[in-house]
MARMAR-235427 format. One record per atom (N, C-alpha, C): residue number from 1; residue in one letter; atom name; x, y, z. Coordinates in steps of 0.2 Angstrom, whole numbers, padded with zeros to 4 digits. Each point is the difference from the previous one (the first is absolute). Layout:
REM MARMAR-235427
 seq type atom    xx    yy    zz
 NUM    A   CA     X     Y     Z
...
//
This chain:
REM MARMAR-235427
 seq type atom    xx    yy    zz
   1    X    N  0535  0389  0691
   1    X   CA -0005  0005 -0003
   1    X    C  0004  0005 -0004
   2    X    N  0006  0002  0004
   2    X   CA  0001  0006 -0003
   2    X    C  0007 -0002 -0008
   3    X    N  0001 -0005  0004
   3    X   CA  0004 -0003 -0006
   3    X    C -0006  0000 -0007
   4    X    N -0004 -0002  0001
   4    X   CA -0006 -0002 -0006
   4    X    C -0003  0004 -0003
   5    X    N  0001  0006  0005
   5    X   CA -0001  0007 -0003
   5    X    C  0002  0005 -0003
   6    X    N  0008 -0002  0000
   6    X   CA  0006  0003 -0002
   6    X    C  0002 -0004 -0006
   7    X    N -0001 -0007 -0002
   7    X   CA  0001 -0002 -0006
   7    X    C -0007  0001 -0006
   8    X    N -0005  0000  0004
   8    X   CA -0006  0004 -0004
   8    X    C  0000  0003 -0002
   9    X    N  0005  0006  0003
   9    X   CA  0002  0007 -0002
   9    X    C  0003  0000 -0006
  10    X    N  0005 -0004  0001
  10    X   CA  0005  0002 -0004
  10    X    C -0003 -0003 -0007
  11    X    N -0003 -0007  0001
  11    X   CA -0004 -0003 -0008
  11    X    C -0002  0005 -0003
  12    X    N -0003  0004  0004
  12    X   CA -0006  0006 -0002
  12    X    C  0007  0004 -0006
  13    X    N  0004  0004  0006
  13    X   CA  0002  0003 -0003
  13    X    C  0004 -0001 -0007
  14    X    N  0002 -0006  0002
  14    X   CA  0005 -0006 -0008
  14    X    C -0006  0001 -0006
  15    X    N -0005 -0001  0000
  15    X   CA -0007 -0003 -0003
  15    X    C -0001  0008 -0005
  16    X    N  0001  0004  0005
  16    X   CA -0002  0008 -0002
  16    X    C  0006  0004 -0006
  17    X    N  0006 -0003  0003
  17    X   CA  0006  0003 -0005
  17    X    C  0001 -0004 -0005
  18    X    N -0004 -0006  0000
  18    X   CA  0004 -0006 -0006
  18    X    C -0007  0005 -0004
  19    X    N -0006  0002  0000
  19    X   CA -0005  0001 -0003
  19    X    C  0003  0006 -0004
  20    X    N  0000  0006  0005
  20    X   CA  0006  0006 -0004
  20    X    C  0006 -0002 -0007
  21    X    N  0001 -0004  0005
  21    X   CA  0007 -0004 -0005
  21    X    C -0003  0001 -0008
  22    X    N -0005 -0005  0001
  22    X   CA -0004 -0004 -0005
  22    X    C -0004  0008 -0005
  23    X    N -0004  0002  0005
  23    X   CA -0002  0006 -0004
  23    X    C  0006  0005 -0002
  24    X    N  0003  0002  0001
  24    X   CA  0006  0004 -0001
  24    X    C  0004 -0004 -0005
  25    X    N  0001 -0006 -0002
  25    X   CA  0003 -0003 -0006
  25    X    C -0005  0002 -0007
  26    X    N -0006 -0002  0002
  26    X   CA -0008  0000 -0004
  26    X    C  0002  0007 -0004
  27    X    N  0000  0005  0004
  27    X   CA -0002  0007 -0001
  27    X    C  0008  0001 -0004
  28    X    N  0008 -0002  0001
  28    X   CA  0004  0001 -0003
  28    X    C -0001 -0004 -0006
  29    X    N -0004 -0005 -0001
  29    X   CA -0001 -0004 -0007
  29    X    C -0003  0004 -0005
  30    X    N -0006  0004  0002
  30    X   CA -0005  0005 -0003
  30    X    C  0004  0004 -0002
  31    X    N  0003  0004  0003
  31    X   CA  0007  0007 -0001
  31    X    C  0004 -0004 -0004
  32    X    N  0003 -0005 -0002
  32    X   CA  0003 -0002 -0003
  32    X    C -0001 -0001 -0007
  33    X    N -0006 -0004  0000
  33    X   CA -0005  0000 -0008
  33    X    C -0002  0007 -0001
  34    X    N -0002  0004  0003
  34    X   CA -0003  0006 -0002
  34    X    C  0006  0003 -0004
  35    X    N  0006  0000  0002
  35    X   CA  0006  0005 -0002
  35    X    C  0003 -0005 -0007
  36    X    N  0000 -0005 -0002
  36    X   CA  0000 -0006 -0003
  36    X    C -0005  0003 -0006
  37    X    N -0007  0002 -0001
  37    X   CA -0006 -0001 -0002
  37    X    C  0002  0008 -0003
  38    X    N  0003  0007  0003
  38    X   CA  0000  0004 -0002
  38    X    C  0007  0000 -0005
  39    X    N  0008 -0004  0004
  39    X   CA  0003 -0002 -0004
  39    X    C  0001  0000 -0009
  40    X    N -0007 -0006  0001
  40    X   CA -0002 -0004 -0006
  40    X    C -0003  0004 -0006
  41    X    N -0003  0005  0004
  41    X   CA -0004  0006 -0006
  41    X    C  0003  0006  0000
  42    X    N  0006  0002  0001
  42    X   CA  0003  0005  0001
  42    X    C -0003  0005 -0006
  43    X    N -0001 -0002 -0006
  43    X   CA  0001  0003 -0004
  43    X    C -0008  0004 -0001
  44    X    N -0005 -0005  0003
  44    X   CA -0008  0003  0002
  44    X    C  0000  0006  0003
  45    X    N  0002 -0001  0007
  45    X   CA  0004  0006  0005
  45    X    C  0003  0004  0000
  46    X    N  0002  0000 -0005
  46    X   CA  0005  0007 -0002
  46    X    C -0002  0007  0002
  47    X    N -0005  0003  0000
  47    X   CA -0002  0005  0000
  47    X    C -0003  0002  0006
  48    X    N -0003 -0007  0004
  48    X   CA -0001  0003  0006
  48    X    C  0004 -0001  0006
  49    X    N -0003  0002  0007
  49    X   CA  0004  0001  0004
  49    X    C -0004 -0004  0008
  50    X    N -0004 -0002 -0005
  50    X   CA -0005 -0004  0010
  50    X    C -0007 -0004 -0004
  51    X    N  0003 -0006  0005
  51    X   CA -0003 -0005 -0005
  51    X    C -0003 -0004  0005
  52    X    N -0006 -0004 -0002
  52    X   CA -0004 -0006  0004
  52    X    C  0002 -0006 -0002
  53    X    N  0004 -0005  0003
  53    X   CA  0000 -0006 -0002
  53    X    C -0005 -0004  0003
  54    X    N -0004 -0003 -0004
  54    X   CA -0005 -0005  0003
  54    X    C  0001 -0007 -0004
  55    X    N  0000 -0006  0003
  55    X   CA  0001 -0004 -0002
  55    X    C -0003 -0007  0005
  56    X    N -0002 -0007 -0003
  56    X   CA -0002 -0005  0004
  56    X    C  0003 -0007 -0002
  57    X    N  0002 -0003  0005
  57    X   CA  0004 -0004 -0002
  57    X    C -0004 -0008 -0004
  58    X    N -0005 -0001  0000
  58    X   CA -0004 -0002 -0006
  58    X    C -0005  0004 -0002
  59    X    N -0001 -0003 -0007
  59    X   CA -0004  0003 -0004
  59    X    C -0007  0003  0000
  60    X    N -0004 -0006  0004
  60    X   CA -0006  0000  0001
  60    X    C -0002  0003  0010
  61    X    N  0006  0002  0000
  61    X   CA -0002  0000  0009
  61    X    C -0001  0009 -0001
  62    X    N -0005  0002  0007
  62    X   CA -0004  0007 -0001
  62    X    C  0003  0005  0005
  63    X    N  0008 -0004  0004
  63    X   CA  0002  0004  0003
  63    X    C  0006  0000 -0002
  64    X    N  0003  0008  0000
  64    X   CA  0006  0002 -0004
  64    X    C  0006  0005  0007
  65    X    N  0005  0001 -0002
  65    X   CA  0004  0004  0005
  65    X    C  0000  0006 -0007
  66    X    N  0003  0005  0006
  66    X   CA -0001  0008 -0005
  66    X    C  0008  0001  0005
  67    X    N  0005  0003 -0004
  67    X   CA  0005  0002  0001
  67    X    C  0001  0007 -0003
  68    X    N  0001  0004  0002
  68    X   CA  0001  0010  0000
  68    X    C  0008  0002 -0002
  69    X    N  0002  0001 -0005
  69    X   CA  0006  0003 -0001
  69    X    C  0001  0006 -0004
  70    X    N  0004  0000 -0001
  70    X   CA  0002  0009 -0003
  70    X    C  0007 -0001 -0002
  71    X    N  0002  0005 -0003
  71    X   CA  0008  0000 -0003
  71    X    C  0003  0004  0002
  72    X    N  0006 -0003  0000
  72    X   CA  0005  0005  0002
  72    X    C  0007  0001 -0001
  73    X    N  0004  0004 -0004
  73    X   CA  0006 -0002 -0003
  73    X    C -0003 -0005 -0004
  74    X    N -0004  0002 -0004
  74    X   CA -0001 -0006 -0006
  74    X    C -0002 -0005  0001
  75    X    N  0000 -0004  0006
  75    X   CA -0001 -0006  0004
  75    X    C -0008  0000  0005
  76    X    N -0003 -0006 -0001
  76    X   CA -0005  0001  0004
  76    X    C  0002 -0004  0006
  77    X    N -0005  0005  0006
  77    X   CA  0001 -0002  0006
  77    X    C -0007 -0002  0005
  78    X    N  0000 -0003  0005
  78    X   CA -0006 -0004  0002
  78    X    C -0002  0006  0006
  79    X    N -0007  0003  0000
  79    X   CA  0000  0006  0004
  79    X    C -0005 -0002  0004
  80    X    N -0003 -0008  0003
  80    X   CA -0003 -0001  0003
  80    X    C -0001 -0008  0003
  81    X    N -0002 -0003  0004
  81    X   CA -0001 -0008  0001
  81    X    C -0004 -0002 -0004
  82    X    N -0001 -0007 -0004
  82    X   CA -0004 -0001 -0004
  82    X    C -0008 -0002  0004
  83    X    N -0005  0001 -0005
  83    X   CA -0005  0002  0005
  83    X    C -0006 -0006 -0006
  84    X    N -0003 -0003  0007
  84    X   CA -0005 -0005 -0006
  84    X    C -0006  0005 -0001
  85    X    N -0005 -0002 -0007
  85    X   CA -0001  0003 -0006
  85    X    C -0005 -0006 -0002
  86    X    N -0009  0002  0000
  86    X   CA -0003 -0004 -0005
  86    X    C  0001  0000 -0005
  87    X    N -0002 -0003 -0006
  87    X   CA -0003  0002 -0008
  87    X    C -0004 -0004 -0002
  88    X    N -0001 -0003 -0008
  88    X   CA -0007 -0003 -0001
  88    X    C  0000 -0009  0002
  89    X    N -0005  0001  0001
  89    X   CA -0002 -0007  0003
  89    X    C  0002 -0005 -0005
  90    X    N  0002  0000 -0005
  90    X   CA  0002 -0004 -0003
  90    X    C  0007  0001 -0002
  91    X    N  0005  0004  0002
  91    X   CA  0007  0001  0001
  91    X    C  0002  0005 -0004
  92    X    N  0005  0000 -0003
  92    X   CA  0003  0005 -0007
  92    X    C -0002 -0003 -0006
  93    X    N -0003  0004 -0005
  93    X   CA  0000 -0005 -0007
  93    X    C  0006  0000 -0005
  94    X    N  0000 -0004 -0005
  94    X   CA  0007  0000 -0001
  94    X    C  0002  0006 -0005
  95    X    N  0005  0003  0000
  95    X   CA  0002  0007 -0004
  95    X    C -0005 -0001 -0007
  96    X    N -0003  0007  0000
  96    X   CA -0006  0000 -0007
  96    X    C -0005 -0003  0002
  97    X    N -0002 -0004  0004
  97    X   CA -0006 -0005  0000
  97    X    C -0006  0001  0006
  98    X    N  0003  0008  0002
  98    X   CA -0008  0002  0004
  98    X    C -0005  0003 -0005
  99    X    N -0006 -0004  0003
  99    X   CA -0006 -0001 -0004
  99    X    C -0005  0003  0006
 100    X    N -0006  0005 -0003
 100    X   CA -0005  0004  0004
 100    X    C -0004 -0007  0005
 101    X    N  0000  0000  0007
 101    X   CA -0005 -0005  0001
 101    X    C  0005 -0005  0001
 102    X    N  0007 -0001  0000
 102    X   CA  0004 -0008  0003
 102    X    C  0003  0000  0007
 103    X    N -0003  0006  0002
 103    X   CA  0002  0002  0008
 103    X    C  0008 -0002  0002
 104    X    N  0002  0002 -0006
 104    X   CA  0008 -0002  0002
 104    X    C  0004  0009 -0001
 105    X    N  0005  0002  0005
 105    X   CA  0003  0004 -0001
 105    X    C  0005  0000 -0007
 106    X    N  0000  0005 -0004
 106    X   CA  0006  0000 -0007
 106    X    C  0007  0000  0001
 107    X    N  0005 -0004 -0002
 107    X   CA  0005 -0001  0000
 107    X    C  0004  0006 -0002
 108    X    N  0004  0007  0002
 108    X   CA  0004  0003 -0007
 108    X    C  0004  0008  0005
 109    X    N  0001  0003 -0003
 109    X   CA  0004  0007  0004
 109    X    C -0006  0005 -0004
 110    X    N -0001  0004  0006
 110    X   CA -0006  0004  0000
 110    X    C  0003  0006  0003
 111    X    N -0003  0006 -0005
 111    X   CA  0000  0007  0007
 111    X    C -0005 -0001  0005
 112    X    N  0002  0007  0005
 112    X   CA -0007 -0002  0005
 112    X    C -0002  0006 -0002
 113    X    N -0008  0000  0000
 113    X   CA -0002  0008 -0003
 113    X    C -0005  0003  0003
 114    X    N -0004  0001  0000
 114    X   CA -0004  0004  0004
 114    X    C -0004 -0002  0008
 115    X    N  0001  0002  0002
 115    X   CA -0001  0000  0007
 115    X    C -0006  0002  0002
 116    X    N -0007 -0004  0005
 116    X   CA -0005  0004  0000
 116    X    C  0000 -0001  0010
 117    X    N -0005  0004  0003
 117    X   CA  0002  0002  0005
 117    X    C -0007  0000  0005
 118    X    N -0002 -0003  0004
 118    X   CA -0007  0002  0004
 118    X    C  0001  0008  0004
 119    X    N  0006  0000  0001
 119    X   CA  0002  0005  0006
 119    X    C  0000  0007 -0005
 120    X    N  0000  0004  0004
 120    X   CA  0004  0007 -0004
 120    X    C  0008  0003  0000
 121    X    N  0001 -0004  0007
 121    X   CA  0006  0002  0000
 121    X    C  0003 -0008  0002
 122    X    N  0007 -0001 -0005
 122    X   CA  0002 -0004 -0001
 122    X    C  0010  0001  0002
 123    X    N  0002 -0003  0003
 123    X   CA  0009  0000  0001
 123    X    C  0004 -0001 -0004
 124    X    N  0000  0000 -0006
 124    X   CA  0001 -0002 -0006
 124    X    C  0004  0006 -0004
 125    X    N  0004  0000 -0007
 125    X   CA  0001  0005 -0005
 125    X    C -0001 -0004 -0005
 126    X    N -0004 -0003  0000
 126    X   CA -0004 -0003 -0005
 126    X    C -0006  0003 -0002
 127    X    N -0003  0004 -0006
 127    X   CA -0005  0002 -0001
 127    X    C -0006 -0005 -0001
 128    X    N -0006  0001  0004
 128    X   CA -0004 -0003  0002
 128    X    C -0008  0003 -0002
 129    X    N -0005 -0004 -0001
 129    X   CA -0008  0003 -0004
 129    X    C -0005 -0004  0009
 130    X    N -0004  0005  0001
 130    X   CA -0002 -0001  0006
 130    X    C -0006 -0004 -0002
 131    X    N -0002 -0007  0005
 131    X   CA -0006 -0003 -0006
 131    X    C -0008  0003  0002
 132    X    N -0003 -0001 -0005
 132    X   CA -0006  0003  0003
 132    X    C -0003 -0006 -0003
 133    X    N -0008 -0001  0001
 133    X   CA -0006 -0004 -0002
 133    X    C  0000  0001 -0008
 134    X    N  0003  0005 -0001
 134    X   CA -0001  0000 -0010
 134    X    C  0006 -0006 -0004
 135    X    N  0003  0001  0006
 135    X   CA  0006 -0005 -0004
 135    X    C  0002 -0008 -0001
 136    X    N  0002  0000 -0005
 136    X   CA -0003 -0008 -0003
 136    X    C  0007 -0002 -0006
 137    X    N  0003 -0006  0001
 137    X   CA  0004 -0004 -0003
 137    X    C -0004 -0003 -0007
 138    X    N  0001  0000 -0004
 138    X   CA -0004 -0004 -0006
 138    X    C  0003 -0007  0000
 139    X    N -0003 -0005  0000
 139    X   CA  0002 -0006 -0003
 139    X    C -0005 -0004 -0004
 140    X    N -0005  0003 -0004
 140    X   CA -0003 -0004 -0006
 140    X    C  0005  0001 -0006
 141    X    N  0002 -0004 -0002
 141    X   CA  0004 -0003 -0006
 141    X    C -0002  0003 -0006
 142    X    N -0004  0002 -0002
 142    X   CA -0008  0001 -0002
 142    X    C  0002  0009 -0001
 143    X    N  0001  0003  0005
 143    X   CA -0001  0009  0000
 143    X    C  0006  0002 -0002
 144    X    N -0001  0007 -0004
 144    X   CA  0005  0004 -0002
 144    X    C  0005  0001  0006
 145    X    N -0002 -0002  0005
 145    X   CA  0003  0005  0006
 145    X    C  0005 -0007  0004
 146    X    N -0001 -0006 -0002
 146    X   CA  0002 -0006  0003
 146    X    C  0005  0001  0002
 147    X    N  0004 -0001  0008
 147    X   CA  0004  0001  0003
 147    X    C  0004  0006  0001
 148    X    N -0006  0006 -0001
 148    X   CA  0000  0006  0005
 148    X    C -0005  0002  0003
 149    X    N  0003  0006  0005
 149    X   CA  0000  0005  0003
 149    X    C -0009  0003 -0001
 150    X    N -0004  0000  0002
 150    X   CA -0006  0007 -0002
 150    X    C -0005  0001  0005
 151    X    N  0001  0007  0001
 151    X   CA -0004  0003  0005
 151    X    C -0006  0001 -0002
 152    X    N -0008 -0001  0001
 152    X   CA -0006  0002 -0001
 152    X    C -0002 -0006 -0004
 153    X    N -0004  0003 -0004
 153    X   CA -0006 -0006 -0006
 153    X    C  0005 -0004 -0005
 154    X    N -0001 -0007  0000
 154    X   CA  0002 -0004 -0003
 154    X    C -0005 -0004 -0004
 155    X    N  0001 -0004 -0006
 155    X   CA -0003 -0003 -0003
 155    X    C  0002 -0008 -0001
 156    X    N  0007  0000  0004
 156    X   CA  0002 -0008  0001
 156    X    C -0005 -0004  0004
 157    X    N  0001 -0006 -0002
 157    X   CA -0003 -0004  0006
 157    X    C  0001 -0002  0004
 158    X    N  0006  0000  0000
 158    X   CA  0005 -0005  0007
 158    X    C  0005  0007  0003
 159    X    N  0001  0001  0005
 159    X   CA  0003  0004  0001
 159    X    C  0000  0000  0010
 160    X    N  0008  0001  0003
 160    X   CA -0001  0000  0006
 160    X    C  0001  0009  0002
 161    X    N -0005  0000  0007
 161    X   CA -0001  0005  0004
 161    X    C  0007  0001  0004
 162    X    N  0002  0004 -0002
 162    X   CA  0009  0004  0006
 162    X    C -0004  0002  0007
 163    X    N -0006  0002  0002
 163    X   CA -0001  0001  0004
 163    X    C -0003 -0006  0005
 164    X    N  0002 -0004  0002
 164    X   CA -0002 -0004  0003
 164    X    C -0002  0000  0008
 165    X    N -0003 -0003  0004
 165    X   CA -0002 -0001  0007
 165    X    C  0002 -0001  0005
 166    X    N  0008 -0005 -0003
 166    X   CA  0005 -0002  0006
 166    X    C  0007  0005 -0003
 167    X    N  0005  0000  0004
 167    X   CA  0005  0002 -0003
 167    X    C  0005 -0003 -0003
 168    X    N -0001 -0004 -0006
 168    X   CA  0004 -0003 -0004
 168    X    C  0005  0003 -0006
 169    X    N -0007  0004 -0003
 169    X   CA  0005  0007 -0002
 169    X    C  0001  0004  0001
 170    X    N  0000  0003  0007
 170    X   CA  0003  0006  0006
 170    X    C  0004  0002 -0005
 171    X    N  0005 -0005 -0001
 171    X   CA  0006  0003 -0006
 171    X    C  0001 -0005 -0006
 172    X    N -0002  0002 -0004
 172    X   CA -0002 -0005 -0007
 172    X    C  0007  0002 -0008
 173    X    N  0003 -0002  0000
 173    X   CA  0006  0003 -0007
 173    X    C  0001 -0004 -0005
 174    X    N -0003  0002 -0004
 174    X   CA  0000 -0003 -0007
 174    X    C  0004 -0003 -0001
 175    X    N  0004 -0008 -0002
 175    X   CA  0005 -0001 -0004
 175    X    C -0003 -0002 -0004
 176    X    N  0006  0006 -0007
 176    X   CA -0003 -0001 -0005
 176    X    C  0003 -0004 -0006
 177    X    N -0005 -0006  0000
 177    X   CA  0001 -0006 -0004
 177    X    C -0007  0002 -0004
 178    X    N  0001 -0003 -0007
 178    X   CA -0004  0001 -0007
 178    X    C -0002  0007  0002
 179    X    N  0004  0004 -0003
 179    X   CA -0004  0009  0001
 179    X    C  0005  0003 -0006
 180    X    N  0006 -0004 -0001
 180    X   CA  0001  0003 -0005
 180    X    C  0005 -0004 -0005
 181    X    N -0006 -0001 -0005
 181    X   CA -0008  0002  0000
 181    X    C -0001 -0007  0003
 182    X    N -0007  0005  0001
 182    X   CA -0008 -0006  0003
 182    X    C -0002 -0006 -0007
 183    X    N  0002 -0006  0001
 183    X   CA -0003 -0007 -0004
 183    X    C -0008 -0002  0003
 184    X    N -0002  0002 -0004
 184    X   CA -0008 -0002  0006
 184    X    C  0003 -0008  0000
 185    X    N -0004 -0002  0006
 185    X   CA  0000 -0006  0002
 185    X    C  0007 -0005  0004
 186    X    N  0005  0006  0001
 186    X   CA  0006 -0001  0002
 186    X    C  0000  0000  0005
 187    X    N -0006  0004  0005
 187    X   CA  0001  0000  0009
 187    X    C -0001  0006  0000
 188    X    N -0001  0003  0008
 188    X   CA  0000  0006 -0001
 188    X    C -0004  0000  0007
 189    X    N  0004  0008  0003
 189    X   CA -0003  0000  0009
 189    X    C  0005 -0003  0004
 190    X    N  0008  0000 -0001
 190    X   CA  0005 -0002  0002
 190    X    C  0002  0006  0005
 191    X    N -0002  0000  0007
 191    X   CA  0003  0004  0004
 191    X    C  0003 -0004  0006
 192    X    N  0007  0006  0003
 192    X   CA  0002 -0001  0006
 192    X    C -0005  0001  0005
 193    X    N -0001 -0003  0005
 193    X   CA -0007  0005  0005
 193    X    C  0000 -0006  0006
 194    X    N -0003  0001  0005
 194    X   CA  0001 -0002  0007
 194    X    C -0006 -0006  0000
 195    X    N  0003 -0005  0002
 195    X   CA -0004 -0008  0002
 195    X    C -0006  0002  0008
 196    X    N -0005 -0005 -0003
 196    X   CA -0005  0000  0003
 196    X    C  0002 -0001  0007
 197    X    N  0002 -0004  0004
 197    X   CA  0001 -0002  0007
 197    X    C  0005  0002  0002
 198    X    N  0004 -0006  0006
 198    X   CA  0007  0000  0002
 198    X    C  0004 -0004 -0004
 199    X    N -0001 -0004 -0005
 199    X   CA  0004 -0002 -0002
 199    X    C -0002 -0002 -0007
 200    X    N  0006  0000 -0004
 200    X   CA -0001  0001 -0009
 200    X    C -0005 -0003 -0003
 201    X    N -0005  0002 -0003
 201    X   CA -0002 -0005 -0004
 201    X    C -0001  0001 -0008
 202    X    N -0003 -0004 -0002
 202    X   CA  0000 -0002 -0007
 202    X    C -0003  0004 -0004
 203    X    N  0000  0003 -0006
 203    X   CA -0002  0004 -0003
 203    X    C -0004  0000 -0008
 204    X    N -0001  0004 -0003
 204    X   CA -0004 -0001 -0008
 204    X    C  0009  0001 -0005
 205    X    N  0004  0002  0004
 205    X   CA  0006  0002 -0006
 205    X    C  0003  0004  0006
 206    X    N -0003  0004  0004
 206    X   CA  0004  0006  0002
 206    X    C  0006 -0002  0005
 207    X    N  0006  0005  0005
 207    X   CA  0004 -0002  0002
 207    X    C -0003  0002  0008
 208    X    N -0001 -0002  0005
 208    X   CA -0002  0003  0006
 208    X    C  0004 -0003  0006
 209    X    N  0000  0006  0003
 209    X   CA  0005  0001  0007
 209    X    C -0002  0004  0007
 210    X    N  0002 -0002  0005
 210    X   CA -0004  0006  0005
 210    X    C  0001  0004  0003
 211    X    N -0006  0005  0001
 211    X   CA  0000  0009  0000
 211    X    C  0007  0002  0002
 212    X    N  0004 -0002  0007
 212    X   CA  0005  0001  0000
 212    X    C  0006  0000 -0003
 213    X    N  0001 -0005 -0005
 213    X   CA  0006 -0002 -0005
 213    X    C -0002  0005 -0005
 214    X    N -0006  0000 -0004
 214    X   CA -0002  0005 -0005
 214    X    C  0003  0007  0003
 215    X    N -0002  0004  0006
 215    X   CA  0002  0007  0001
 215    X    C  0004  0001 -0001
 216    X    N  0005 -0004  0003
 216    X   CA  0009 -0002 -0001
 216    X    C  0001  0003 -0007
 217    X    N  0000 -0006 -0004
 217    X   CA  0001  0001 -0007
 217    X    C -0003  0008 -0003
 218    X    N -0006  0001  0001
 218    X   CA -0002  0007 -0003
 218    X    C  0003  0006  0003
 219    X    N  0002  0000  0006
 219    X   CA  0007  0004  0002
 219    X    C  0006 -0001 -0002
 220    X    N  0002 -0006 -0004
 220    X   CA  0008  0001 -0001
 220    X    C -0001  0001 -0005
 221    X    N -0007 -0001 -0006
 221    X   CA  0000  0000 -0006
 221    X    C  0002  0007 -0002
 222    X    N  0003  0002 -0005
 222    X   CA  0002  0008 -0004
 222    X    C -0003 -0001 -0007
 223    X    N -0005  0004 -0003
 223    X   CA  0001  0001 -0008
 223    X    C  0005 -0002 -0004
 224    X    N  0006  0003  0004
 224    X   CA  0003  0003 -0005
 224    X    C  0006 -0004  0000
 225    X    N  0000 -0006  0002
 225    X   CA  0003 -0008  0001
 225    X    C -0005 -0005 -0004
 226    X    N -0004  0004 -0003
 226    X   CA -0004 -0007 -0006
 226    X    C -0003 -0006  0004
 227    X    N -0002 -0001  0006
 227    X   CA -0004 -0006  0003
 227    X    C -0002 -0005 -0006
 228    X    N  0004 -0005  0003
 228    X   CA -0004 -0006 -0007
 228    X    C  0000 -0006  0004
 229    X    N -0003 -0004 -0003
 229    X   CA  0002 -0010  0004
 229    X    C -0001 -0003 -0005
 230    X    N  0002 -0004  0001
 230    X   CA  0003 -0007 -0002
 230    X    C -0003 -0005  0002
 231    X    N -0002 -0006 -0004
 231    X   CA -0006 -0004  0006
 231    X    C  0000 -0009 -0004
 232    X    N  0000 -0003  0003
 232    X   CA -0002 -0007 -0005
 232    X    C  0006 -0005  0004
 233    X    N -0001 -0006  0000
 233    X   CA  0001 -0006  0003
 233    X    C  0008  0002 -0001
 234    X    N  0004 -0003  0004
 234    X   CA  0007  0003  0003
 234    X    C  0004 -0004 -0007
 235    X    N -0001 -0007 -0002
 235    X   CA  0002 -0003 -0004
 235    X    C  0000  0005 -0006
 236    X    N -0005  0004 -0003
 236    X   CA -0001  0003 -0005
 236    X    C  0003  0005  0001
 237    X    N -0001  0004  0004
 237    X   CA  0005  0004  0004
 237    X    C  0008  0003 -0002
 238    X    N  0002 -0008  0002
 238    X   CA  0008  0000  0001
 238    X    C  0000 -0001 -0006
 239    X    N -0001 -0004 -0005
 239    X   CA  0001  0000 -0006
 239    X    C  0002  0004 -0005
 240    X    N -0005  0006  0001
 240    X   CA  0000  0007 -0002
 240    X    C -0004  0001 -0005
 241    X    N -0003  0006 -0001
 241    X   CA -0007 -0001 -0008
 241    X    C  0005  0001 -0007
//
């Protein structure tokens, strides 16, 4: 018995390290691309200092890895484990080819830019807009206002509420994709902001991640390091734009 019980053990334990192995390979694959991905657009990068690589290894799939780096001596470096990351239910679209309504995430190097907040006080050096029931995302294609920002009386039609029921957008940050300028009909309502459950899901375009990954990030974030990302199928990616 106790033989049976000592070779069980050990399967267990063999079973456990070869898993590790395997994830720990996975996770150096992801760091590898990601560093490869920023290589490739050196020249996009230039200016900033802390960057989001998000990328999925097919086209059409809704789940993506987000890798976190920063420069250093010139050189970007990996400042955290690569962490999995919803986006649109129907994958990345391809560079130029997000359309309002394709529920696909947009392919491209984006700042990240305004920050909105349920809370008052925030962990953050990231300057933040506290949300209230006034406040509202435009996405009619249609309004002067299409793919911003407006607090109080609107005359769009389509438009999402920032203030929402669950905490999805606890912490909601603009990436900002067609803003400058705004193409009506090109997408619009592209934020980083936290997934619905325990585990990623699928989205209209946006990038979602959970409460505790996002703090992270909005604590390491600085101003004054330019926060940007990077986003679209790895192939596309590594290619460079």
């Amino acid at each position: 018995m106790k033989i049976f019980f000592y070779t069980l053990l050990f399967q267990c334990l063999l079973i456990g390290l070869l898993c590790d192995s395997v994830k720990g390979q996975e996770s150096r694959n992801h760091v590898n691309k990601a560093l490869h991905i920023a290589k490739k657009n050196a020249v996009l990068l230039d200016s900033i200092n802390q960057l989001l690589v998000v990328f999925n290894k097919t086209t059409e799939s809704n789940l993506a890895i987000l890798v976190t780096m920063e420069k250093k001596d010139k050189g970007w470096v990996v400042v955290s484990a690569p962490r999995p990351v919803g986006i649109g239910r129907n994958g990345f679209a391809a560079p130029n080819a997000k359309r309002e309504g394709d529920h696909k995430s947009p392919t491209g190097f984006f700042r990240l830019g305004q920050l909105f907040c349920n809370d008052k006080v925030v962990d953050t050096k990231m300057p933040f807009i506290q949300i209230t029931s006034e406040d509202k995302w435009i996405d009619d294609p249609n309004s002067n206002d299409y793919n911003r920002h407006i607090r109080g009386f609107t005359q769009a039609k389509s438009y999402e509420k920032l203030k929402l029921s669950d905490d999805e957008y606890k912490y909601c940050m603009v990436i900002e994709y067609n803003m400058h300028p705004v193409v009506k009909g090109m997408g619009s309502a592209i934020f980083l902001h936290l997934w619905e459950k325990e585990i990623p899901n699928s989205t209209s375009g946006c990038v979602v991640l959970n409460q505790k990954d996002m703090e992270w990030i909005l604590k390491w974030m600085n101003p004054e390091s330019k926060p940007s990302i990077i986003m679209g199928n790895e192939k596309v990616l590594i290619s460079g734009f």
